[in-house]
VEXLOMI-892804 format. One line per field, with one value per residue (C-alpha): residue in one letter; x, y, z; residue number from 1. Coordinates in steps of 0.5 Angstrom, whole numbers, padded with zeros to 4 digits. Layout:
<rs>
rest	[a	...] .
c1	[X	...] .
c2	[Y	...] .
c3	[Z	...] .
nr	[NUM	...] .
</rs>
This chain:
<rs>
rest	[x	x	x	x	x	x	x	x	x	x	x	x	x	x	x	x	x	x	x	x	x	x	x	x	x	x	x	x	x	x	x	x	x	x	x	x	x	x	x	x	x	x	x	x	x	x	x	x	x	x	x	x	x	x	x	x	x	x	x	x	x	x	x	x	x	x	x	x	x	x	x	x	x	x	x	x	x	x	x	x	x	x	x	x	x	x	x	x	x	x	x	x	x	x	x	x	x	x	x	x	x	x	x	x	x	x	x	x	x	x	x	x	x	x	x	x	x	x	x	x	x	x	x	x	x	x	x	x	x	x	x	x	x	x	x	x	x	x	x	x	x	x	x	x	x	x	x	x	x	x	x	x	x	x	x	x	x	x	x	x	x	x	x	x	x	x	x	x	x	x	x	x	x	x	x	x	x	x	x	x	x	x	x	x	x	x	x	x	x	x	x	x	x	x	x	x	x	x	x	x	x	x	x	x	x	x	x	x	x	x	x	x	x	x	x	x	x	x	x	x	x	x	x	x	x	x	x	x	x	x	x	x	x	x	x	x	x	x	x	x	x	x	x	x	x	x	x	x	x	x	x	x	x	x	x	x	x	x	x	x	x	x	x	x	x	x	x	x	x	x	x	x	x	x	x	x	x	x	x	x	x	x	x	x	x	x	x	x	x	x	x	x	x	x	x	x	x	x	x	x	x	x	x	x	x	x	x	x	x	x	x	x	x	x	x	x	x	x	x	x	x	x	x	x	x	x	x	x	x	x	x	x	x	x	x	x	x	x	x	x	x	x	x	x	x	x	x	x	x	x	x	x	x	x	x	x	x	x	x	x	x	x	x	x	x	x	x	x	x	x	x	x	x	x	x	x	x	x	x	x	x	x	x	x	x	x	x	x	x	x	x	x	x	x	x	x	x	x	x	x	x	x	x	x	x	x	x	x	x	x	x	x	x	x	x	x	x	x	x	x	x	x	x	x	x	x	x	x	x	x	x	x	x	x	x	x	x	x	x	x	x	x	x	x	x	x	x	x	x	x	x	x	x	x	x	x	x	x	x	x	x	x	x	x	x	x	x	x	x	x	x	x	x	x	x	x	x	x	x	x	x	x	x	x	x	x	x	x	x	x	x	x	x	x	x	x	x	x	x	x	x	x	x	x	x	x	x	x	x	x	x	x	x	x	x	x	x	x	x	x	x	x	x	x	x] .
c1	[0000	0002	0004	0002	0006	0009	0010	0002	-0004	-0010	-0017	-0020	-0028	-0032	-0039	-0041	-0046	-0048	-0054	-0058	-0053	-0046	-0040	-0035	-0028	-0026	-0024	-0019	-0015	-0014	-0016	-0013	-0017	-0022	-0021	-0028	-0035	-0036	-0043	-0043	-0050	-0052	-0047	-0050	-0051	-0046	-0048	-0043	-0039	-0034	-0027	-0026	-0019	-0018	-0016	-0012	-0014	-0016	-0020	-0022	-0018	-0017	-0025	-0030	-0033	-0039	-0039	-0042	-0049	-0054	-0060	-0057	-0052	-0045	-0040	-0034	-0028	-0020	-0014	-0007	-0001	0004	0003	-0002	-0009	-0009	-0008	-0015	-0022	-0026	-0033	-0036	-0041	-0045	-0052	-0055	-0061	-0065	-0064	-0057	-0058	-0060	-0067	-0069	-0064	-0066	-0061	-0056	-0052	-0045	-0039	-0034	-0026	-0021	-0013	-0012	-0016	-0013	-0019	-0022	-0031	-0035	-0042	-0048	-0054	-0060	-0068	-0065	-0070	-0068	-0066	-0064	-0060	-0057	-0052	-0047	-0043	-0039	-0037	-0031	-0031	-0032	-0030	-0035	-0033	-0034	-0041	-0041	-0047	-0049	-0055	-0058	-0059	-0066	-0070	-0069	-0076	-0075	-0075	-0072	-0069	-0063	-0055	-0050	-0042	-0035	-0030	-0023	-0016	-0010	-0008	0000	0001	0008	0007	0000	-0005	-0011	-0015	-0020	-0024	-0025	-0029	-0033	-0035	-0039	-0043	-0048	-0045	-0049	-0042	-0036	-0033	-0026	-0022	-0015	-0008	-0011	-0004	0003	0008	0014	0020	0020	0022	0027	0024	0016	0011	0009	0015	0011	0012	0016	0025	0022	0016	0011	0013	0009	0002	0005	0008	0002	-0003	0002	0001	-0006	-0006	-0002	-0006	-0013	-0010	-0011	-0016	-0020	-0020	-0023	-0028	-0030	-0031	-0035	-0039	-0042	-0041	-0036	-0034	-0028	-0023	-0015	-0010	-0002	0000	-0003	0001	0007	0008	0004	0004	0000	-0003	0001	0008	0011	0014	0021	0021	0028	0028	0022	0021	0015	0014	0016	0010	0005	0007	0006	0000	-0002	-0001	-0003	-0010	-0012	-0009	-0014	-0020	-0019	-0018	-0023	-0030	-0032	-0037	-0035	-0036	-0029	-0025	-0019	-0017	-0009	-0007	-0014	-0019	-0026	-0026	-0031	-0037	-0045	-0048	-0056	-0058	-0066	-0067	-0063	-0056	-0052	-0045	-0040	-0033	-0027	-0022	-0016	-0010	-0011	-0013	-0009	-0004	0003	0003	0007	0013	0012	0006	0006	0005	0000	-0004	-0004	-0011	-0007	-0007	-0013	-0013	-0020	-0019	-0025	-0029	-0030	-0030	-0037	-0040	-0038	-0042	-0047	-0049	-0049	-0054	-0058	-0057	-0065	-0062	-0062	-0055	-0050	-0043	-0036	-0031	-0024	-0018	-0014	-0016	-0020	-0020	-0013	-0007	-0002	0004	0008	0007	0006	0006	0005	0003	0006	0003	0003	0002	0000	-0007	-0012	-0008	-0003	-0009	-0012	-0015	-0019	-0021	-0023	-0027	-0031	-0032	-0035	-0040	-0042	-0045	-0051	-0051	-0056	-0051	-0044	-0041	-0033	-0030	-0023	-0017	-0009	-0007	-0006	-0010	-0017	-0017	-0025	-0026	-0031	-0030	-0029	-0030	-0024	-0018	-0015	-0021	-0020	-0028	-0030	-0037	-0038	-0039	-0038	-0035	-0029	-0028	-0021	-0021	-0014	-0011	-0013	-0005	0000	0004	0002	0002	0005	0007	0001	0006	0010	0005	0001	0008	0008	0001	-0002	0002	-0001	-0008	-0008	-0006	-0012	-0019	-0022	-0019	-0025	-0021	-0015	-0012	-0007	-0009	-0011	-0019	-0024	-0030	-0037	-0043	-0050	-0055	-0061	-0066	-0064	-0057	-0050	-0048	-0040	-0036	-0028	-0027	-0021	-0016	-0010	-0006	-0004	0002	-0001	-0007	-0013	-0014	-0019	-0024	-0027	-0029	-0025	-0030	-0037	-0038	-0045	-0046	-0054	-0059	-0058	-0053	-0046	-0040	-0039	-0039	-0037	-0042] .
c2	[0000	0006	0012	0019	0024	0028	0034	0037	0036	0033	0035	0030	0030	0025	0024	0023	0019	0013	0009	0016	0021	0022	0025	0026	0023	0025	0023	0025	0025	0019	0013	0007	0002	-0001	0002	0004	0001	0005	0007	0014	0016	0024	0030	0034	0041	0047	0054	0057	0062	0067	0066	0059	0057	0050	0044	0040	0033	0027	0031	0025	0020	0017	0016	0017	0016	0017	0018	0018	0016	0021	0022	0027	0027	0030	0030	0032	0032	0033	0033	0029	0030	0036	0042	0043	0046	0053	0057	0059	0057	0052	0050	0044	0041	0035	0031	0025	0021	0016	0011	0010	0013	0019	0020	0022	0027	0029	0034	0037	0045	0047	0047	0052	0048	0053	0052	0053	0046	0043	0045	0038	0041	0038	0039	0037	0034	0035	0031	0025	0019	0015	0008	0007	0008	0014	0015	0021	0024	0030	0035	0040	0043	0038	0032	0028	0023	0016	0015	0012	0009	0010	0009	0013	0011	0009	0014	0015	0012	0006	-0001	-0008	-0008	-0011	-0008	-0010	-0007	-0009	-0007	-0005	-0002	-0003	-0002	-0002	0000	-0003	-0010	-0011	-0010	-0008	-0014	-0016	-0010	-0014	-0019	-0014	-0009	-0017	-0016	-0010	-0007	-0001	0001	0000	0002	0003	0005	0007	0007	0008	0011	0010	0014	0010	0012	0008	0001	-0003	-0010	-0009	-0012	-0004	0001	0008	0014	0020	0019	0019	0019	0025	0031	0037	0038	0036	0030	0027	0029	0025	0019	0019	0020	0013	0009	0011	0009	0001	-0001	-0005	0000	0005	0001	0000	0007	0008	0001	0004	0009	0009	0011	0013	0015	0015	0011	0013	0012	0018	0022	0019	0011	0011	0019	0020	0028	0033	0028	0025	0017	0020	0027	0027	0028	0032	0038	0040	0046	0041	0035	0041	0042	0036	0035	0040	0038	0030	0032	0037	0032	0027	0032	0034	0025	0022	0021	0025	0031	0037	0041	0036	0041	0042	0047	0047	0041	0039	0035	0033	0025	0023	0022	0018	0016	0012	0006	0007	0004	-0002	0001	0007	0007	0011	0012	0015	0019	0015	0019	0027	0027	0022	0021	0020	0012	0009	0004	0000	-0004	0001	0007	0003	0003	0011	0013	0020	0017	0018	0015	0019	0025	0028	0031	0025	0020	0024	0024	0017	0014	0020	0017	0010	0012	0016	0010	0008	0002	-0004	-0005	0000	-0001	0002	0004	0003	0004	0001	-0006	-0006	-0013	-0015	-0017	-0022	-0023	-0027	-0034	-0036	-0032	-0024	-0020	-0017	-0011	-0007	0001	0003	-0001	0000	-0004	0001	0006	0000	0005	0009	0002	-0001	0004	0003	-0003	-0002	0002	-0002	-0007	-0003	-0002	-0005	-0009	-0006	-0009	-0006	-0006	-0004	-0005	-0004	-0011	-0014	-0019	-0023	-0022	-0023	-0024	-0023	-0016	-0018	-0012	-0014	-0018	-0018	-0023	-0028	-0030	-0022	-0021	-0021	-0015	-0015	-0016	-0014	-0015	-0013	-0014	-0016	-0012	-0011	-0012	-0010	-0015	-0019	-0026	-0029	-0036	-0039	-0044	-0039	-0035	-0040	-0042	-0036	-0035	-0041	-0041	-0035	-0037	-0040	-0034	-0030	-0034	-0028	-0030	-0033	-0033	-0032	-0031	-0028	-0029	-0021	-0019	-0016	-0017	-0018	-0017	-0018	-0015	-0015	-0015	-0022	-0022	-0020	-0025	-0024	-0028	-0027	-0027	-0028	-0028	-0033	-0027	-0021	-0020	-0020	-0016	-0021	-0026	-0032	-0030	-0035	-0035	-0036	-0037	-0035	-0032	-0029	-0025	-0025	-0021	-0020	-0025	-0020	-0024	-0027	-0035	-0039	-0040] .
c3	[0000	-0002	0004	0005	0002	0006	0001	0002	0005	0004	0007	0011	0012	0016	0018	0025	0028	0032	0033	0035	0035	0031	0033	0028	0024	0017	0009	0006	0000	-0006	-0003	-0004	-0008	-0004	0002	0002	-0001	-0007	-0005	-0009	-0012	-0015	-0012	-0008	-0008	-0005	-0005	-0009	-0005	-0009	-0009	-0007	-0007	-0011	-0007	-0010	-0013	-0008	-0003	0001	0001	0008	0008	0012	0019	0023	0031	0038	0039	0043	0038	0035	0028	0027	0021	0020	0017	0017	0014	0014	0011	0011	0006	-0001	0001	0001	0007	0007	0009	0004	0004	0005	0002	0006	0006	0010	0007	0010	0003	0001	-0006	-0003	-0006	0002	0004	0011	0012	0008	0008	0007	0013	0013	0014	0017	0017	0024	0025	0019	0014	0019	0019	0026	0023	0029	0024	0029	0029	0025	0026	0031	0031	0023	0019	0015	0009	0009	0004	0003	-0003	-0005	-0011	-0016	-0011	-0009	-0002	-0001	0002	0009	0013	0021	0025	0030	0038	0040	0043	0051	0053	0048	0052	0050	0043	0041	0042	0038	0039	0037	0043	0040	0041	0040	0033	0032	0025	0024	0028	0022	0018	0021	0019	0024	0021	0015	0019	0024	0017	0016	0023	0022	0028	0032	0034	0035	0042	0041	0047	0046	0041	0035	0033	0037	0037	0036	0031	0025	0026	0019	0022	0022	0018	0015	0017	0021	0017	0018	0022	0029	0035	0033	0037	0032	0029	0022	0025	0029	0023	0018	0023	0023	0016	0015	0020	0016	0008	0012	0008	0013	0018	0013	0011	0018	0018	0014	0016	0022	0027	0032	0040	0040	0046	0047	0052	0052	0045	0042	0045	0049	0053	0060	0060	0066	0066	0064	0065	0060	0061	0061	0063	0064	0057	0056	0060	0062	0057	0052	0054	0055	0046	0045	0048	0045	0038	0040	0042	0036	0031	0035	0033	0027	0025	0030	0029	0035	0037	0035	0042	0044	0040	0045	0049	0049	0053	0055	0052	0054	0053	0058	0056	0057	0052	0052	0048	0050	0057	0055	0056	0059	0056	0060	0057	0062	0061	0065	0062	0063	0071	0073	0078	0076	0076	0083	0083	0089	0091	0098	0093	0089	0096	0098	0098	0095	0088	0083	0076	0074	0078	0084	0079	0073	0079	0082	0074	0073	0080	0079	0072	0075	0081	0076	0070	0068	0063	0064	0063	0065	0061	0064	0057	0061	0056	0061	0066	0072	0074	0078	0075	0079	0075	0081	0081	0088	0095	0094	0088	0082	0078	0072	0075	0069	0070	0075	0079	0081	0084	0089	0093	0087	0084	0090	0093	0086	0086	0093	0089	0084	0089	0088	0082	0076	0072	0070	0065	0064	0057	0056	0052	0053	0055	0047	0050	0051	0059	0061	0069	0074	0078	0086	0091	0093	0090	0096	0098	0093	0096	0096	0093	0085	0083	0076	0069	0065	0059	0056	0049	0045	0040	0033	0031	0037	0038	0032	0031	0038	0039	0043	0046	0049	0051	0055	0058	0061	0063	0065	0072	0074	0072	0080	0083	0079	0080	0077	0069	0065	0059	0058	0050	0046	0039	0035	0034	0037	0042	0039	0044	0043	0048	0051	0057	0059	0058	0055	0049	0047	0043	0041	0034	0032	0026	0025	0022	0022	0018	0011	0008	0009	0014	0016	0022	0027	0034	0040	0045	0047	0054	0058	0063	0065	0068	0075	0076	0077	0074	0067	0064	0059	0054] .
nr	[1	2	3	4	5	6	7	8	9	10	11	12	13	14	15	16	17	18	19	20	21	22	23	24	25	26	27	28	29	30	31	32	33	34	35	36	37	38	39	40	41	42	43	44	45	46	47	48	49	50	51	52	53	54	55	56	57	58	59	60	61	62	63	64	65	66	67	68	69	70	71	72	73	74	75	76	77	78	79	80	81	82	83	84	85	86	87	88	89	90	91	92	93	94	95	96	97	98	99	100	101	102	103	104	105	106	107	108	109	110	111	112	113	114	115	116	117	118	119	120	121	122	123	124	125	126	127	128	129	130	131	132	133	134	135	136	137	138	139	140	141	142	143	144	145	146	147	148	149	150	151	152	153	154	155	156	157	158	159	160	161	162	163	164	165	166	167	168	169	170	171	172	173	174	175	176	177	178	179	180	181	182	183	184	185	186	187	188	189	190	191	192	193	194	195	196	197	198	199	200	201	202	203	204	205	206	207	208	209	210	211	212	213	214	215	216	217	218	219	220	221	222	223	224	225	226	227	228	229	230	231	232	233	234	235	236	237	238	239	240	241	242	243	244	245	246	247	248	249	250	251	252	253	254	255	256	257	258	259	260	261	262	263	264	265	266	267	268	269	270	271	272	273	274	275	276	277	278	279	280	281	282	283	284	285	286	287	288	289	290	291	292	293	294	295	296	297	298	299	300	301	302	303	304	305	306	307	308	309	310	311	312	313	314	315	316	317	318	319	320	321	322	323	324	325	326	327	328	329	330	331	332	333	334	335	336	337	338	339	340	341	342	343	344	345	346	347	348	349	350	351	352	353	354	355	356	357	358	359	360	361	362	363	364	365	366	367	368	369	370	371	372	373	374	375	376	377	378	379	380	381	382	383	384	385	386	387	388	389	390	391	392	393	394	395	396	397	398	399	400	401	402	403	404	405	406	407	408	409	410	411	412	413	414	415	416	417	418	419	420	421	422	423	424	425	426	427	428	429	430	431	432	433	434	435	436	437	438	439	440	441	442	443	444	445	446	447	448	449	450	451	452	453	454	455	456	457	458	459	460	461	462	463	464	465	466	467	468	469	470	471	472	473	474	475	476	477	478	479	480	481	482	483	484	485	486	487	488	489	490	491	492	493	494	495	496	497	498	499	500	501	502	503	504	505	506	507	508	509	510	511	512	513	514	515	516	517	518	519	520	521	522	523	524	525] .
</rs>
């Protein structure tokens, strides 16, 4: 697959929505073959304006993409890669139908793309139909976009239904192709759940699979764009994007491994200014490529990623910002147990419990970037955690899972350990007999780590699984997580593909799990 050019910018744009509201991704210029479905119909209308500058040929290349779903409707767009558009606004043209040849076009306007948001458009669409699915398209002058399709959440008073999510993370360019969207583009998902490192930031490696852009890690907002560029020409994952919408979050590697707040991984090496720039430019190029609302524009080295969306009364899906209010991250187990540490921060603590107390679903999901289910890596007496996790902020943890006790139905759904790790949540790990006070799902990645060794991973974790009564299901293999929800129970199965070091792959499933109605903690199905 060819690589972005660095030598000029393409405009991306992108719808936003999710099953009943959007937020926001982005397109952006020639698309590779096949990245997405060419479900391109008429080209609609944008009022002409005088002046326009030309933008320069393959306009939409990385696609497009849908977000968030309160019913509501957002899209967006934004660019990636260097120089080339005019340092002037653009406009934009964009429509939403309810038919996938546009003959009910629902909503349509114009959108103004600035420079000093990489000529990226957040348009929020409002009084869409709620529970369906809509198409979206957008226009530059004479260059038409690939046609992406969402769905609208159900409305707020809805009962029963069916909600079908994908959970990912994850996503390594240089250890494989991204194939495990190919078989989730096949599901008809509601939405897809993804809860961090969509991008890493590592320097190109000679020895990967497919070599990261650029000489080095992604310090400036030229650099970040150009690395979100790379990752949305996979083909499978644009695909994806224009499949359904998704609900996205970051973890570590869109900035920088393990930064905790405004503190870098090796802050010896990165003052403090520094890091704060970075955070700046690595933030802006996150909302200018990913599909989220348009008020979650940043504001310097701050951005509002948490957030609450509902699916009727079936489901509450809270998605937690670990990254941003966190407190540095402990090196010994005494300092993993101060209760001075959070990882949510006072005020994102009291939103998340507030919005469980006053939760009216039936289900009420918990979007974690990182584990919240205790991890002991040492065999025998004693315990050895990672202190990037909520391991490493045991007060924190344990003072919400005391909490959840009294909650309807909490699911957790999280990402960053590059593997399948499904377990009951205990009030306290302490206790391996302590209250069962629900589930967590950590989904394997989408490519990082590559195709390990079976033999050899399961060497290393099966003398752990004593030590850890709480794992269900354990597994090393890449893909994601399938979850079919209704009022009596969860459904999940994790599917898996037996490569990512090529540009397809085979998918099936590992293993399917339950959670049900009124009975915390997970089983095999």
């Amino acid at each position: 697959m060819s690589q972005p050019t660095t030598g000029r910018r393409r405009f991306l744009a992108a719808g936003a929505t999710a099953l009943g509201s959007a937020a926001v991704g982005q397109l952006a210029g020639a698309a590779p073959a096949g990245a997405v479905p060419p479900r391109t119909a008429a080209v609609p209308r944008v009022a002409a304006r005088p002046a326009e500058p030309t933008v320069p040929d393959g306009a939409f290349s990385l696609g497009v993409a849908s977000g968030d779903p309160p019913p509501a409707w957002r899209l967006g767009g934004a660019p990636t890669s260097g120089g080339g558009m005019p340092d002037q606004a653009v406009s934009v043209g964009w429509q939403i139908a309810e038919d996938s040849r546009f003959r009910r076009i629902v909503g349509q306007g114009t959108a103004r793309a600035e420079p000093s948001l990489g000529h990226s458009v957040h348009v929020d669409v409002r009084g869409l139909r709620p529970h369906r699915d809509h198409w979206y398209r957008f226009r530059v002058g004479n260059q038409l976009s690939p046609v992406g399709r969402t769905r609208t959440a159900p409305p707020a008073h809805a009962e029963g239904g069916r909600l079908r999510l994908a959970l990912a993370s994850c996503q390594n360019w240089q250890h494989g192709w991204f194939t495990p969207y190919a078989d989730m583009a096949a599901q008809d998902v509601d939405g897809v759940l993804f809860v961090g490192d969509y991008i890493y930031e590592s320097g190109p490696s000679a020895t990967a699979v497919r070599r990261h852009e650029g000489t080095g890690e992604p310090y400036s907002l030229v650099q970040y764009r150009n690395r979100y560029a790379q990752y949305r020409t996979d083909p499978d994952l644009a695909r994806m994007h224009a499949e359904a919408p998704w609900i996205v979050t970051f973890d570590d590697h869109e900035v920088d491994n393990d930064f905790a707040g405004e503190i870098p991984q090796d802050p010896d090496r990165q003052p403090h200014d520094a890091f704060v720039a970075r955070l700046t430019a690595a933030y802006q190029a996150f909302y200018e490529h990913m599909p989220v609302r348009a008020t979650a524009v940043p504001s310097g080295p701050h951005i509002r990623a948490h957030r609450r969306l509902d699916f009727g009364r079936l489901a509450r899906l809270q998605v937690l910002d670990t990254r941003q209010y966190r407190s540095d991250q402990a090196t010994s187990q005494e300092g993993a147990r101060s209760p001075l540490l959070t990882m949510l921060g006072a005020e994102q603590k009291r939103w998340l419990l507030d919005g469980l107390r006053r939760s009216p679903a039936r289900w009420n999901l918990v979007g974690s970037q990182i584990m919240m289910a205790e991890t002991d890596l040492l065999v025998g007496e004693g315990k050895q955690w990672f202190y990037d996790a909520w391991d490493g902020y045991q007060v924190e943890r344990n003072e919400l899972l005391a909490e959840f006790a009294a909650f309807r139905n909490p699911v957790v759904l999280s990402g960053d350990r590059h593997l399948t790790m499904v377990s009951d949540l205990r009030r306290d790990f302490a206790e391996p007999n302590s209250q069962v006070v629900g589930a967590e799902f950590v989904g394997t990645s989408i490519s990082s780590n590559g195709d390990q060794d079976q033999a050899a991973f399961q060497a290393e974790w099966d003398p752990r699984r004593p030590d850890n009564p709480h794992w269900k299901l354990l597994d090393a293999h890449r893909g994601y997580h399938l979850f079919d929800i209704d009022r009596d129970g969860v459904d999940a199965r994790v599917r898996i593909v037996d490569t990512v070091r090529q540009p397809t792959a085979t998918a099936s499933t590992l293993a399917g799990l339950r959670v049900e109605n009124g009975r915390p903690g997970v089983e095999l199905a």
